[in-house]
N, C-alpha and C positions, 0 to 999 in steps of 0.2 A: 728183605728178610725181616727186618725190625717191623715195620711198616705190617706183615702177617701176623707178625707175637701181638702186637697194639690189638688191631681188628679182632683177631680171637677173645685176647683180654676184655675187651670189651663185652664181647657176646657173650662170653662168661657168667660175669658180672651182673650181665640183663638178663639174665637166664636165670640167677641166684637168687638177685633182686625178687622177681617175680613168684620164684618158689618158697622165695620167705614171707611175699605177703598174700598169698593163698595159703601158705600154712597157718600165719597169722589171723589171717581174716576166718581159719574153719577152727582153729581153737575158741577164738572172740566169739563164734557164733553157737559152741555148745556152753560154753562159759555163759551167753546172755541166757541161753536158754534154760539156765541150772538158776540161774540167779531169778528170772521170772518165775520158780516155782518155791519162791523164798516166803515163807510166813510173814506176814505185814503184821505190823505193830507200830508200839512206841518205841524203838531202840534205834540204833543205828551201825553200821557194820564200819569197821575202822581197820587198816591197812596200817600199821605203823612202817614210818619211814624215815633211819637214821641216818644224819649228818652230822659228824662231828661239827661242834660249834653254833650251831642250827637251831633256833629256840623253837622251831614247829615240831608236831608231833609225828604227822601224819596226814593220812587221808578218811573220810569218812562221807558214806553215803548211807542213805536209807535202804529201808531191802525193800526188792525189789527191783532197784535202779540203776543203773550201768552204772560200773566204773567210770567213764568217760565224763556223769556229774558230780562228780565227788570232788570234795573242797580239802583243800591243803590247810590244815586247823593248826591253832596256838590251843593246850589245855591250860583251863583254869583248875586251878589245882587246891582252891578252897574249900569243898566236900569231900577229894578223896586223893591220891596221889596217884601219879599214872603208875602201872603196873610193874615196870622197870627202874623206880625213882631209886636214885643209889648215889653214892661217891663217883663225880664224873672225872674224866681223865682231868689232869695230867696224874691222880692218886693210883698207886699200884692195883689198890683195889677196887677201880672203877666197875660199874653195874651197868652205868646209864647205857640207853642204844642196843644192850646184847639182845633185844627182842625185834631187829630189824627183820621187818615181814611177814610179821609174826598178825594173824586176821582175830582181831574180837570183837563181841558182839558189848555192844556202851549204851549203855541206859545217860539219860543227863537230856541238855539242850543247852543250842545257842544263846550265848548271853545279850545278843546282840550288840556288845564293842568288838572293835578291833584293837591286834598288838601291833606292833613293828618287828620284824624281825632283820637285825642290822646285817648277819651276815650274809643272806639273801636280799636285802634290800624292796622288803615286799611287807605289806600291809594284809594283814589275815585275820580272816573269825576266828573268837575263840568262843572256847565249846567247854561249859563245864558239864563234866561226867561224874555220876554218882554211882557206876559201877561201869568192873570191866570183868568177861570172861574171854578166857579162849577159846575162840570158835575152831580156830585150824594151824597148829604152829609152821607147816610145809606148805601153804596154799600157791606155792608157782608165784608164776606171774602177776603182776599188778595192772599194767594196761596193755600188754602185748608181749608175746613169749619171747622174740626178738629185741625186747629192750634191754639195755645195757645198764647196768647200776653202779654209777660211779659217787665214792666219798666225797668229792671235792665239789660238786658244786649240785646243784636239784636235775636231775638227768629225768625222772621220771615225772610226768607230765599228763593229763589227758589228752593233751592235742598232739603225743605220737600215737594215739590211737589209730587207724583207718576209719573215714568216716563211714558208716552205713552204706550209702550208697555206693564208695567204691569198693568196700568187700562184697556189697551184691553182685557189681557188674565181675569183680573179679571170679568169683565163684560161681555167676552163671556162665563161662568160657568151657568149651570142652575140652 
């Protein structure tokens, strides 16, 4: 009997599995395909992504370009202050972070140094911005609509992306 609930459980699970990353891969794929008809310039499009404790900002790529190249930035914050800059926790009246997810479009460029960021233990460009607007305060997903967003440590990644290739083979399957 147990031995049937297992095997079921299983099948279950590959059967989920499967339907999460064709839904995956067919949102990814109108997503690239909104993103390819993005007006190219000088700016770049930035995904902010909060961590308490976390001196990174975010994400940012060029338009035009997947998610999947987008670099995980430190802001220099010598021309302008990021957009959320406030009273950070532990003050009653902290600011910082409340624009988690939040998509603008950033004028500026890399300075070409890198920070350290201790709480992550990771070494990142930083990118000073001479402007920010809001592109989209509700824009979904960052790398995949099945990703999970947790406080405590960098959950969001390009490499849970699906690569190309396996969302094609998945979604040429009938």
């Amino acid at each position: 009997m147990n031995r049937k609930i297992i095997i079921a459980l299983v099948a279950c699970m590959g059967l989920t599995q499967c339907h999460t990353l064709r839904s995956d891969c067919e949102a990814l794929r109108e997503r690239e395909a909104a993103i390819a008809q993005e007006e190219k310039g000088e700016y770049f499009i930035g995904r902010r992504y909060y961590i308490p404790l976390c001196r990174f900002w975010g994400y940012l790529r060029k338009p035009g370009q997947s998610w999947r190249e987008a670099k995980l930035v430190m802001m220099d914050e010598s021309l302008t202050h990021t957009p959320d800059r406030g009273p950070e926790e532990p003050l009653p009246d902290a600011t910082f972070g409340k624009d988690q997810n939040v998509e603008y479009v950033i004028c500026g460029e890399y300075t070409g140094r890198q920070a350290y960021d201790p709480s992550t233990d990771q070494v990142l460009p930083m990118f000073r911005a001479t402007s920010y607007t809001v592109r989209n305060r509700e824009p979904g997903f960052l790398f995949v609509p099945s990703e999970e967003y947790s406080e405590n440590f960098v959950s969001l990644r390009p490499v849970i992306m699906p690569k190309p290739e396996v969302c094609e083979r998945e979604l040429s399957k009938p």
